[in-house]
Legacy VTK file of the C-alpha trace (Angstrom):
# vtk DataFile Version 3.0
C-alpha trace
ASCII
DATASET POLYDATA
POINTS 290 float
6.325 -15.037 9.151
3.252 -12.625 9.286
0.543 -12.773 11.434
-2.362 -9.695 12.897
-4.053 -7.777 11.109
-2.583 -6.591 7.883
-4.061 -4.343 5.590
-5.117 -4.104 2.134
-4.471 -0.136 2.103
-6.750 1.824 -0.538
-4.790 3.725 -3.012
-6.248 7.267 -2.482
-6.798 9.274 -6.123
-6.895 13.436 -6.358
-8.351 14.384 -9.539
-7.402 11.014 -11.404
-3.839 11.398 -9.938
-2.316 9.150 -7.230
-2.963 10.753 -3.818
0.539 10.772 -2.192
-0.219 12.799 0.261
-3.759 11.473 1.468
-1.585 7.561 1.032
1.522 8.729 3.023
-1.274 9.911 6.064
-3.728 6.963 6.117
0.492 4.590 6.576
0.581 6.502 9.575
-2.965 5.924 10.468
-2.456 2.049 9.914
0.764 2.044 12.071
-0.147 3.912 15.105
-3.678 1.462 15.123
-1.414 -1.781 15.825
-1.641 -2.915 11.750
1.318 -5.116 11.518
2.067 -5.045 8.087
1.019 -2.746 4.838
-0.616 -3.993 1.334
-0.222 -1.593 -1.255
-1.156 -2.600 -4.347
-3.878 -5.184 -3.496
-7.273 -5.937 -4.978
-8.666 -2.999 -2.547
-5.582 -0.866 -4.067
-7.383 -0.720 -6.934
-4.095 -2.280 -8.514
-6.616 -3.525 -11.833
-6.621 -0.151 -13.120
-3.174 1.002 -11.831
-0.595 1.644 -14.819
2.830 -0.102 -14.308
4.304 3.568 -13.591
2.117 4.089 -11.036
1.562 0.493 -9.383
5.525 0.829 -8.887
5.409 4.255 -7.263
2.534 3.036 -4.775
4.941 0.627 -4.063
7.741 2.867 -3.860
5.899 5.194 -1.082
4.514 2.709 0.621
8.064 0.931 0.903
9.620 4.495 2.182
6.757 6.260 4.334
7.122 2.923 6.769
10.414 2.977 6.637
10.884 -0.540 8.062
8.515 -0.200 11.032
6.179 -2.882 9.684
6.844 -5.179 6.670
5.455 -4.265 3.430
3.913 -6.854 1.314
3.903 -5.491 -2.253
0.558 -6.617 -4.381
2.824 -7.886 -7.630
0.212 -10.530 -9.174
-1.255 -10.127 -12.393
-2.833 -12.518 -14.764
0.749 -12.592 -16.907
3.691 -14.802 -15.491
6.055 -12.426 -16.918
4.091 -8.819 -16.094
4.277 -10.756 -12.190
8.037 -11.382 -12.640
8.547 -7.950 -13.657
6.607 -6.064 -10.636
8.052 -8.546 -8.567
11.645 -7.796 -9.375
11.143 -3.717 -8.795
9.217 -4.332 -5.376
12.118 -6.727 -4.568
14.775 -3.911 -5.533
12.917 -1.008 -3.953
13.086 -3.139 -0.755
9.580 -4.775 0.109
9.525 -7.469 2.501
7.467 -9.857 0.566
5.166 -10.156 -2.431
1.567 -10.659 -2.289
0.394 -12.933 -5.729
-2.912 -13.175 -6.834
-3.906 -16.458 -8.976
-4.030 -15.096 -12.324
-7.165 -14.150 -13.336
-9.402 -13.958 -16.288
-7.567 -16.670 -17.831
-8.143 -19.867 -15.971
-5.013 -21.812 -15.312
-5.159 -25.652 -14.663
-3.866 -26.224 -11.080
-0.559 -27.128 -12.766
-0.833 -23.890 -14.071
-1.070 -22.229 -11.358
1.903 -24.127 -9.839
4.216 -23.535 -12.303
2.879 -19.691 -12.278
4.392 -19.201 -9.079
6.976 -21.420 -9.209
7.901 -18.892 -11.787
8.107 -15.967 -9.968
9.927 -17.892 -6.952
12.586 -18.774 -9.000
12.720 -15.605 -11.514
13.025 -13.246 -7.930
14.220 -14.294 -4.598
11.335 -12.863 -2.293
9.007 -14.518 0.040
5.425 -14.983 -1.915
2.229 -14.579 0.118
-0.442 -16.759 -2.008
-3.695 -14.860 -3.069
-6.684 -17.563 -3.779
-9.732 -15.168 -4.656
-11.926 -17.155 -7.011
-14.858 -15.064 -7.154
-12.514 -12.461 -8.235
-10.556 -14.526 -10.111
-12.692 -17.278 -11.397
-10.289 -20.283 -10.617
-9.957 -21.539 -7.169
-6.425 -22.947 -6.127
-7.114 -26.081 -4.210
-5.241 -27.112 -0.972
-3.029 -29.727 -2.941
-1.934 -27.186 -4.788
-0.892 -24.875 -1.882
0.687 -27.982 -0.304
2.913 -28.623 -3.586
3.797 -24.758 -3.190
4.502 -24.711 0.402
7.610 -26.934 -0.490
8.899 -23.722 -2.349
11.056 -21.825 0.455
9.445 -18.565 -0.718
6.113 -19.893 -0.660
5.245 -18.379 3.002
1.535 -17.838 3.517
-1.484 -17.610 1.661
-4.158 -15.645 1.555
-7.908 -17.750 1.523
-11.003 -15.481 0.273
-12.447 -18.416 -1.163
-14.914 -18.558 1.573
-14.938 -22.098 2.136
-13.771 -23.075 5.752
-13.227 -26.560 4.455
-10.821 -25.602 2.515
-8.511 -23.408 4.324
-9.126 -26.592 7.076
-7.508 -28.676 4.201
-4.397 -26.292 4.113
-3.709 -26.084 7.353
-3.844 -29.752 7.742
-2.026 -30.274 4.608
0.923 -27.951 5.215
0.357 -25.867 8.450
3.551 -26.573 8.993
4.689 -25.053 6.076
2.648 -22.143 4.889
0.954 -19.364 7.123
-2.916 -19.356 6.497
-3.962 -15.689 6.716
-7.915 -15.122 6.271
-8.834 -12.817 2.863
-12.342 -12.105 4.174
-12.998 -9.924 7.433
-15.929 -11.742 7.714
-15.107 -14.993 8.545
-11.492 -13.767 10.457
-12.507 -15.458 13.674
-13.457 -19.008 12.065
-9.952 -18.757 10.096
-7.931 -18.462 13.711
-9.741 -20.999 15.036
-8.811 -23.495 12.377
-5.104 -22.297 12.770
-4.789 -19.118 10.855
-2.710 -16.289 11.688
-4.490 -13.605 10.376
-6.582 -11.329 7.981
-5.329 -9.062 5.300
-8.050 -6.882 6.146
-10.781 -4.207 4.120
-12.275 -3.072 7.548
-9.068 -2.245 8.967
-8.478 0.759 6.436
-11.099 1.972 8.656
-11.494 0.552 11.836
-7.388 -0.520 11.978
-7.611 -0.875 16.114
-10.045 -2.961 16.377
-9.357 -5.322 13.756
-6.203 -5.486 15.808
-7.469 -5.814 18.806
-9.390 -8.766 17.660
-6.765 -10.738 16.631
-4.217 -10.284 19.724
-7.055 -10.971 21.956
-7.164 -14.441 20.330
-2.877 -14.600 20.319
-3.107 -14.391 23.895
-6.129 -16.567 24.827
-9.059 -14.469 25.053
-11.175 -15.732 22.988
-14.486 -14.319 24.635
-12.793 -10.601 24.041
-11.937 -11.828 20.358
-15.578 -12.862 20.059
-16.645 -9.679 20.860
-14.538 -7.573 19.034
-15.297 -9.806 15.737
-19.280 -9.218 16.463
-18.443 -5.584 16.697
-17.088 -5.366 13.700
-19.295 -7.588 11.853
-21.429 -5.084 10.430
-18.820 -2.320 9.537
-17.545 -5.580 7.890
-21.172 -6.567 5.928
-21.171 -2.833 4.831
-17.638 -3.136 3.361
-19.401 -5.458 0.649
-22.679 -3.216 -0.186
-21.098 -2.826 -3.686
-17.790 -3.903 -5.097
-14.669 -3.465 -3.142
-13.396 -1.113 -2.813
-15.852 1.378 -3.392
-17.518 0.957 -0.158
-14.328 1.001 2.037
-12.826 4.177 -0.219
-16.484 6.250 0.695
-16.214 5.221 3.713
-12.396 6.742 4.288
-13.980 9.953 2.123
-16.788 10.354 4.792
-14.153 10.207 7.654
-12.338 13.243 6.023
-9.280 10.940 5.172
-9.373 10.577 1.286
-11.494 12.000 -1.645
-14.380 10.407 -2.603
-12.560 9.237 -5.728
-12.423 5.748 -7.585
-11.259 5.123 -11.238
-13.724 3.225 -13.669
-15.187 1.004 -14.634
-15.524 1.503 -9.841
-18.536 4.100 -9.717
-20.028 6.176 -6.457
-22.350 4.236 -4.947
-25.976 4.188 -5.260
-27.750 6.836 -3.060
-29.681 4.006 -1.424
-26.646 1.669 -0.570
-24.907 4.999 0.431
-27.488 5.677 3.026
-27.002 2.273 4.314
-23.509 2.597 4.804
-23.750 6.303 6.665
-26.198 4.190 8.853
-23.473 1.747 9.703
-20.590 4.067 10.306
-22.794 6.234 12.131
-23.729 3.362 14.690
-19.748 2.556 14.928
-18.876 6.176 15.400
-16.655 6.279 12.748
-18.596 9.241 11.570
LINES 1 291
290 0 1 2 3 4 5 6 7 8 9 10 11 12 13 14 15 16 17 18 19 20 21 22 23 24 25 26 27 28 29 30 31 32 33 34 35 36 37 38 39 40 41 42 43 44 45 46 47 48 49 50 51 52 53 54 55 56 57 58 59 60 61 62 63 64 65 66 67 68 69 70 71 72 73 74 75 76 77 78 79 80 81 82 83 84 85 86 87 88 89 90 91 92 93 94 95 96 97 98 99 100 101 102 103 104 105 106 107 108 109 110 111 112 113 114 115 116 117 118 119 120 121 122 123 124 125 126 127 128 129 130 131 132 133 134 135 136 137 138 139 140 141 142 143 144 145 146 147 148 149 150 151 152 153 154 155 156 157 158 159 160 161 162 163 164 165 166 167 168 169 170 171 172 173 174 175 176 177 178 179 180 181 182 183 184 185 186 187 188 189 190 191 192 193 194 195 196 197 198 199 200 201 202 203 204 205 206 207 208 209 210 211 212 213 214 215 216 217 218 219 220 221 222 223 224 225 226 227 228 229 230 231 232 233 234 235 236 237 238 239 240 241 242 243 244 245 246 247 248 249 250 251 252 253 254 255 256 257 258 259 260 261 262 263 264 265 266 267 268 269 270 271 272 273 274 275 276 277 278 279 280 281 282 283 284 285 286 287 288 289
């Protein structure tokens, strides 16, 4: 159902306020790059510190700037079956294509937890559910079984892997390939991910560099895999600097520096260290990004 590179959009702040301008211009910058479908609301959307006025409005723009030109997969997760019902049901009526749903975090569900969690939300709201397994975020770690027992859900459609472990997302695919769509949740190991039989990234670098990361992966769709090799060494380090301190404050400075966004994050996020900020002008410099 979704495949290419998708990203994990930054929500763009202007003196503590939602950006909508700055959000509504970096849509258009993701759509005329190739991105084939639009996170708002994501763990690089700064959705942690987004009130439920706001996370809905992000949603809301998102939803109407791209106007059906790409689907929209609305970030509704939250560590709170019902709070996940809830943000589901108003990204459902304002007319997103899917849902994107982190495992809940913080409080450490059993995997039967976890099942039930989303079996939840696919039964409370009729909308196809793109798993989120990010355990160092997260501190649980949904295990392929558990995807597998989801996958039988019809709105169960892909998941998301930024667990890092190849074995793992190996174990989906073999598991339920059939079933689910595995879409890599780390730029950095994108290429591995298609070769085991994923679709995909939902992508940090691309809220930068959105051509590229989507030139990578329809070189692969169609066979080249020495040109997809070469665009996913490319990238590599844009995609090593994306991580020099917490996403998304890396990514965000980086969009700042490019003239797209201000330099603006909400806490507990901080600027970056001089020193790491030197090392990421280095980078972007050597891409010619800036």
């Amino acid at each position: 159902m979704f495949s290419g590179s998708i990203v994990a959009i930054v929500t763009p702040f202007k003196n503590g306020e939602v950006d909508e301008e700055a959000f509504r211009e970096l849509i258009e910058f993701q759509i005329a790059n190739g991105t084939r479908a639009i996170v708002p609301c994501g763990t690089t959307g700064e959705s942690a510190t987004l009130n439920v006025e706001e996370h809905a409005r992000v949603i809301d723009i998102a939803i109407e700037a791209v106007n059906r030109r790409v689907p929209v997969i609305a970030g509704t997760g939250g560590n709170s079956t019902s709070e996940a019902i809830e943000l589901t049901s108003h990204a459902k009526k304002a007319g997103a294509d899917a849902t994107l749903q982190v495992t809940p975090y913080y409080n450490k569900p059993t995997q039967e937890g976890l099942y039930q969690h989303f079996k939840a939300i696919a039964e409370a709201v009729a909308l196809p559910q793109v798993l989120y397994n990010v355990p160092g975020r997260t501190s649980v770690n949904m295990l392929p079984e558990t995807v597998a027992r989801l996958a039988e859900l019809t709105e169960v459609v892909a998941i998301k892997e930024a667990s890092g472990n190849l074995g793992q997302m190996a174990e989906i695919v073999r598991l339920a390939g059939d079933k689910i769509t595995l879409l890599s949740g780390d730029d950095n190991v994108t290429l591995p991910v298609l070769s085991l039989g994923g679709k995909g990234v939902i992508s940090v670098v691309a809220n930068i560099a959105p051509k590229d990361s989507a030139d990578l992966i329809t070189a692969w769709e169609e066979g080249r895999a020495d040109d997809a090799r070469a665009f996913f060494y490319r990238l590599f380090p844009l995609c090593q600097a994306m991580f020099f301190e917490t996403n998304p404050i890396p990514v965000k400075t980086s969009l700042a520096l490019m003239g797209k966004i201000q330099d603006e994050m909400r806490l507990p996020l901080s600027s970056m260290s001089p020193a790491n900020l030197d090392r990421l002008k280095k980078v972007l410099t050597d891409y010619g990004l800036i």
